[in-house]
C-alpha positions as CSV (number, residue, x, y, z in Angstrom):
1,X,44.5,-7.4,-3.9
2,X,42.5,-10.4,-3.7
3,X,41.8,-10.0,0.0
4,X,41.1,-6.4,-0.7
5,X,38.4,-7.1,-3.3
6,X,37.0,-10.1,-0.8
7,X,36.5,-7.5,1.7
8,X,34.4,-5.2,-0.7
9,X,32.7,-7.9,-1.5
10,X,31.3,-9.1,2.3
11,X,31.0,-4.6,2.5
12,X,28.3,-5.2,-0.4
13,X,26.8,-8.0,1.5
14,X,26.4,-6.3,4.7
15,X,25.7,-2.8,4.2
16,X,22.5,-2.7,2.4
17,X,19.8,-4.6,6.0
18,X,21.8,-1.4,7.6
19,X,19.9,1.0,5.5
20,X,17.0,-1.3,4.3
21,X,15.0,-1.5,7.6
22,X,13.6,2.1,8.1
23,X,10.0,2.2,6.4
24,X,10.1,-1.1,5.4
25,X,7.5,-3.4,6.4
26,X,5.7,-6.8,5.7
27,X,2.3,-7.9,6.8
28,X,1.0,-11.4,6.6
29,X,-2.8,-12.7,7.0
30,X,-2.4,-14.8,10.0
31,X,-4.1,-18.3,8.2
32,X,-1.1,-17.5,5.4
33,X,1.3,-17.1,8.4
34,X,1.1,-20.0,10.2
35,X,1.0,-22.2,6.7
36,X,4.8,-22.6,5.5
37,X,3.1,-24.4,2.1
38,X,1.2,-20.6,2.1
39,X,3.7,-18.1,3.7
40,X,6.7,-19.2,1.8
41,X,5.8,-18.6,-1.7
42,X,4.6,-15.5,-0.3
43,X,8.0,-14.5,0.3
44,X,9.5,-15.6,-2.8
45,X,6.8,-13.4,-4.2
46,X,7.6,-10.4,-1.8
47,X,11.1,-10.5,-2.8
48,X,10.7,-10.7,-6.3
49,X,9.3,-7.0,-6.5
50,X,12.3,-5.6,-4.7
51,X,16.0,-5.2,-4.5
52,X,15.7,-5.3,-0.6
53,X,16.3,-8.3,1.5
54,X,12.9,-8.7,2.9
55,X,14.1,-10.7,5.8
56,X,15.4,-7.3,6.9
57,X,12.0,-5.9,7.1
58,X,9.8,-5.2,9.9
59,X,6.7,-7.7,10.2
60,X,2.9,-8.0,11.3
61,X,0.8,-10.7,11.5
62,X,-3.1,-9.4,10.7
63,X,-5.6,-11.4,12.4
64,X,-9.5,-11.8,11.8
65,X,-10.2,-9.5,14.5
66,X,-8.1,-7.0,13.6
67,X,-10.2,-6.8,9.7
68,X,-13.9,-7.6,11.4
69,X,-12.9,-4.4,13.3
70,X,-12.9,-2.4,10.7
71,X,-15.4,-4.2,8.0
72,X,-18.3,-5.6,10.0
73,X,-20.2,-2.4,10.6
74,X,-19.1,-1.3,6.4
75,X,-18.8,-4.5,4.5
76,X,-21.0,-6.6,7.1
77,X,-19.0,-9.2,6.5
78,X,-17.1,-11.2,9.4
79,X,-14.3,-13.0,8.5
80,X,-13.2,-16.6,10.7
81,X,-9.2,-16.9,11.3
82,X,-8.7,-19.5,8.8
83,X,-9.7,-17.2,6.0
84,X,-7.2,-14.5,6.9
85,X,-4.8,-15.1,3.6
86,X,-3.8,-11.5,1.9
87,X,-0.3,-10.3,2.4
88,X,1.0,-7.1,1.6
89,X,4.5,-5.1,2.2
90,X,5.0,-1.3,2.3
91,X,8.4,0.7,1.5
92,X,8.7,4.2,2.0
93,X,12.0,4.5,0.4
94,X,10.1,5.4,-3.2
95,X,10.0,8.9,-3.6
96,X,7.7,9.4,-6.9
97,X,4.1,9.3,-5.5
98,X,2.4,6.3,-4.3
99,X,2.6,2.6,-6.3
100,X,0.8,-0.2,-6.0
101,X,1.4,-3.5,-7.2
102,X,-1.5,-6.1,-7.0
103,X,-0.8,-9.8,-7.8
104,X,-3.5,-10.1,-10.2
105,X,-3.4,-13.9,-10.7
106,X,-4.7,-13.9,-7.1
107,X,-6.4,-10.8,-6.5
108,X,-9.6,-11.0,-8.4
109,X,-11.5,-7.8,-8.0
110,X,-9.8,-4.7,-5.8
111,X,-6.9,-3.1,-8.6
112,X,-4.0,-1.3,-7.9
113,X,-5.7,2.2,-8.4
114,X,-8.6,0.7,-5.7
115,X,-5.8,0.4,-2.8
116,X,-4.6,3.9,-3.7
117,X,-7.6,5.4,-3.4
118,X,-8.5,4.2,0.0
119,X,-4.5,4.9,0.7
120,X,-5.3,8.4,-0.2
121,X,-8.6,8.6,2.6
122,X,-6.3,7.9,5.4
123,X,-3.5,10.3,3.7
124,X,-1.3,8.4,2.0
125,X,-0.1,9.5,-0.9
126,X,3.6,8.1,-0.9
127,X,4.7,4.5,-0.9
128,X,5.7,1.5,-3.1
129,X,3.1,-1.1,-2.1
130,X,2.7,-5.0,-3.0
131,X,-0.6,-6.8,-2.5
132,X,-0.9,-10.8,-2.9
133,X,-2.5,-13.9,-1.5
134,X,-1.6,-17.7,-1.3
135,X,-4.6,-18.4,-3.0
136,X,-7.7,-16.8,-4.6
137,X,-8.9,-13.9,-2.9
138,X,-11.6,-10.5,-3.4
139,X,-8.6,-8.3,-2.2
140,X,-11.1,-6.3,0.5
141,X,-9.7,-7.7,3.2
142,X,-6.0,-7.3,2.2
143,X,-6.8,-3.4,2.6
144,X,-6.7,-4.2,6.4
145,X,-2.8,-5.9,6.3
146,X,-1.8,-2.6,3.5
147,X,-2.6,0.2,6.3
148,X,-1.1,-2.4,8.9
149,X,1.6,-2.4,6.9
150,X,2.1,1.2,6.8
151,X,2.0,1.7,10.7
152,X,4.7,-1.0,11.2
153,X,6.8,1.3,8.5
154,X,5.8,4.3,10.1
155,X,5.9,3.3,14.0
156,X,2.8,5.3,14.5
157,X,-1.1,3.6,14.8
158,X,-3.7,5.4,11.8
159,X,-6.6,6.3,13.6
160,X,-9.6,3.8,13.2
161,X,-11.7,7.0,12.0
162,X,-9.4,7.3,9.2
163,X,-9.1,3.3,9.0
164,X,-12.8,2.9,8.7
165,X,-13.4,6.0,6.1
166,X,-10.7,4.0,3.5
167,X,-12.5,0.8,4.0
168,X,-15.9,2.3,3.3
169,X,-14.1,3.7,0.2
170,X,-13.0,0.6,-0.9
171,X,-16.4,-1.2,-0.6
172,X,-18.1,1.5,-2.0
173,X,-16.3,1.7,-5.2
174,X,-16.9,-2.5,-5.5
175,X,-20.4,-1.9,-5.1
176,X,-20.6,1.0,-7.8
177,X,-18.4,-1.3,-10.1
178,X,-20.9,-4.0,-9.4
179,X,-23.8,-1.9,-9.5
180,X,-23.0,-0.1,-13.5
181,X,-20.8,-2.9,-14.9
182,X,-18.5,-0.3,-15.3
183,X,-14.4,-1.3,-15.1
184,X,-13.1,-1.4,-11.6
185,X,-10.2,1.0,-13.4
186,X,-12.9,3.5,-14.6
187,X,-14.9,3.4,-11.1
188,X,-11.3,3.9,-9.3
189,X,-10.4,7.0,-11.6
190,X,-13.9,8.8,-11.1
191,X,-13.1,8.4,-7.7
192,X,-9.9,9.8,-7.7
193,X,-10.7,13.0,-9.6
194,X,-13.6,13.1,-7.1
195,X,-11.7,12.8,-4.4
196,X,-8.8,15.2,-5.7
197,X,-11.5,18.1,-5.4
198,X,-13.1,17.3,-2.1
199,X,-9.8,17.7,-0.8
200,X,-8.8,20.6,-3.0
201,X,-11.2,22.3,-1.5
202,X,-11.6,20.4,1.5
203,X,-15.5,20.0,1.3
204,X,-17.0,17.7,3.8
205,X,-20.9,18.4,3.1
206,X,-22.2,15.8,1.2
207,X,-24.8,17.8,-1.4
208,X,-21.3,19.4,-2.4
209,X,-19.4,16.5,-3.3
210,X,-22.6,14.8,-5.1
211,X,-22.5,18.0,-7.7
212,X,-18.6,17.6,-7.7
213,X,-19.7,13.4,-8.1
214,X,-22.4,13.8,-11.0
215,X,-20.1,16.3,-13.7
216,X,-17.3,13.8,-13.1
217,X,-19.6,10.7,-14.1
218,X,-21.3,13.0,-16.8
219,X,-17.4,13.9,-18.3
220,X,-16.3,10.3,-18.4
221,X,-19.9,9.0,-19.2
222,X,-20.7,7.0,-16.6
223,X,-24.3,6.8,-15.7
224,X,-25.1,6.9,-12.1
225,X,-28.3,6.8,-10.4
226,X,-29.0,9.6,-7.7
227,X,-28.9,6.8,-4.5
228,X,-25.0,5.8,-6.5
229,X,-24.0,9.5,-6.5
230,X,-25.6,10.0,-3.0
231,X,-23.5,7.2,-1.7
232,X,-20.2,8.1,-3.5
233,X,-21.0,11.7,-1.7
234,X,-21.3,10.0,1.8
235,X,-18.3,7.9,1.6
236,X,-16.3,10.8,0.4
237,X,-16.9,13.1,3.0
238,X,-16.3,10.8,5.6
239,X,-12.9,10.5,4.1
240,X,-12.4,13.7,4.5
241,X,-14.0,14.3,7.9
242,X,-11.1,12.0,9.0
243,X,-8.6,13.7,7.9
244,X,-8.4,16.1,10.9
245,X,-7.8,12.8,12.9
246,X,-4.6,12.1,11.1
247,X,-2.3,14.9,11.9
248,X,0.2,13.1,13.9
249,X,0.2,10.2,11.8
250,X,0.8,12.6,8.5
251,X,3.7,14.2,10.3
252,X,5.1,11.0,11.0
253,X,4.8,9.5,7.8
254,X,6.5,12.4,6.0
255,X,9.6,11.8,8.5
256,X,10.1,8.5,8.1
257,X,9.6,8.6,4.1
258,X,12.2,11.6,4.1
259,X,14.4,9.4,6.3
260,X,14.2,6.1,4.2
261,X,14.3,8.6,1.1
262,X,17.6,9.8,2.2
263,X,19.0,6.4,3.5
264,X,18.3,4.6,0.0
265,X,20.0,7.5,-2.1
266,X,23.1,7.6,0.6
267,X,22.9,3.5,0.3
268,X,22.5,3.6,-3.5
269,X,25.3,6.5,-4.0
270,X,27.7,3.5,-1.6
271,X,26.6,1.1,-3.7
272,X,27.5,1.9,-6.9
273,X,30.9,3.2,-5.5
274,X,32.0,0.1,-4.2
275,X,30.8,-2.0,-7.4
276,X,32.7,0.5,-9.5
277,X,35.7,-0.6,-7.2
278,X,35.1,-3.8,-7.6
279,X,34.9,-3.9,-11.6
280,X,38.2,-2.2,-11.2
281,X,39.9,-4.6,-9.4
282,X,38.3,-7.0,-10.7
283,X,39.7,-6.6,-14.1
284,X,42.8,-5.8,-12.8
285,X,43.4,-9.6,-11.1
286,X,41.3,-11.5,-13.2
287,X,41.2,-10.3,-16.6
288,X,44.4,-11.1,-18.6
C-alpha cells in the first residue's frame, strides 16, 4: 500500500510539464534577463499567477532591437539594451476569452484592458496573460515581449503589419488618456466598443470609423476634439487593414489553444482522479 501510494505520488509530480508545455510561454526583457537580482523575482512572480511549473514553459528573451523595431517610427522612442525590463508570459490553455493580468505596483500607466485591446488588433482574443517588470516601468514597451510571448506559444511569427497596428493602438490610447484626463479604463473601453464595430463590420475607411468614434465618446461622455477622433479613426483602421495579414497566424493560434484547451481538461480530469486515489489510501494507512 505504501509503495502504491508513493508511486501516485511521483505520477502527480511528473505528469503535469507533460501537458503543461503546449501554449505555454514566458518572455523576459533582456536587461531583466541577464540580472539574477531582476529575473528571479520575476519568476517567483510568474509562478505565483499559475498552477503550472513555469520552468516547463517555453522562453524568449526580447531585446532593444526587437521593441525599436516596432516603436521608433509610432512612439519615436528608441530604447538602449539596459532599459529592456518588462516580462510577460502567455497560456493558451484558458478557454473563457482573453485575461490579462498587469502587476500594477510596477506597471504605471498601460492597464490590463490597454494590452487587450492591442491583443485584439493583431487578433487575439484568447489567452491568460501576465505583465510585470523588476522595477518601475510605462508598460509600452512590455507590449513588444506579450506578442513575443504569444508566437513562442503559438510556434508561428505575427506579421510586423499586425505588430505595428497593436503598438500604434496602444500609444494612441496613452496619448488620448493623456490628452482628456480621462481614466486609462475609460479610454481602453471606448476603444473597445470602437473597435468591436470596425470589425463587426469590417470597415477600414477612416471617415467611417470617426462617426462610429464620436457617438461612442458622446454615449459615454467623453469629449474629443476632431484631430482626437481623427486619430482614434487612423489607428483603428490600420488595425484592421492588418487583419488580412494574419490568416495563418489566426489559424494557428486557434489550434494550438484547442490543443492546450484539451490537454489541461485531459490533465485536470487525471489529476483529480489520482488525488481522489490518494485521499483514499491515504485514509486508509494513515488515519486510525
Amino acid at each position: 500500500m505504501k509503495k502504491l501510494a508513493l508511486i501516485l505520488i511521483v505520477i502527480m509530480m511528473v505528469i503535469t510539464p507533460i501537458y503543461g508545455v503546449s501554449g505555454f510561454a514566458i518572455t523576459y526583457g533582456e536587461t531583466t534577463y541577464t540580472n539574477a537580482n531582476w529575473k528571479n523575482p520575476m519568476n517567483i512572480y510568474f509562478q505565483s499567477k499559475t498552477n503550472k511549473n513555469i520552468s516547463d514553459a517555453s522562453y524568449k528573451v526580447v531585446t532593444a532591437s526587437e521593441v525599436n523595431a516596432i516603436s521608433k517610427n509610432i512612439t519615436g522612442r528608441t530604447y538602449p539594451s539596459n532599459q529592456i525590463f518588462s516580462c510577460a508570459m502567455v497560456d493558451l490553455s484558458y478557454s473563457q476569452g482573453i485575461n490579462v493580468v498587469v502587476d500594477t505596483s510596477k506597471i504605471t500607466v498601460v492597464k490590463s484592458k490597454m494590452y487587450a485591446n492591442a491583443l485584439k488588433a493583431t487578433g487575439i482574443n484568447n489567452g491568460y496573460v501576465v505583465v510585470s517588470s523588476p522595477i518601475s516601468a510605462s508598460g509600452e514597451a512590455a507590449l513588444a515581449g506579450v506578442l513575443e510571448s504569444y508566437e513562442v506559444a503559438v510556434g508561428t511569427p505575427i506579421p510586423d503589419q499586425a505588430k505595428k497596428a497593436a503598438t500604434e493602438e496602444l500609444y494612441t490610447e496613452t496619448q488620448i488618456i493623456n490628452q482628456t484626463g480621462q481614466s486609462p479604463d475609460k479610454i481602453a473601453e471606448l476603444f473597445s466598443k470602437a473597435m468591436d464595430q470596425v470589425q463587426n463590420q469590417n470597415l477600414q475607411d477612416p471617415a467611417q470609423i470617426k462617426v462610429i468614434v464620436i457617438n461612442i465618446a458622446n454615449t459615454m461622455n467623453i469629449n474629443l476634439s476632431d484631430q482626437q477622433a481623427q486619430q482614434i479613426a487612423n489607428t483603428l483602421a490600420n488595425s484592421q487593414q492588418a487583419q488580412s495579414s494574419l490568416t495563418d497566424f489566426k489559424n494557428k493560434l486557434q489550434s494550438v489553444t484547442s490543443q492546450a484547451t484539451q490537454a489541461g481538461g485531459i490533465i485536470e480530469q487525471i489529476m483529480n482522479y489520482l488525488r481522489s486515489i490518494y485521499t483514499y489510501l491515504y485514509n486508509l494507512i494513515f488515519v486510525q
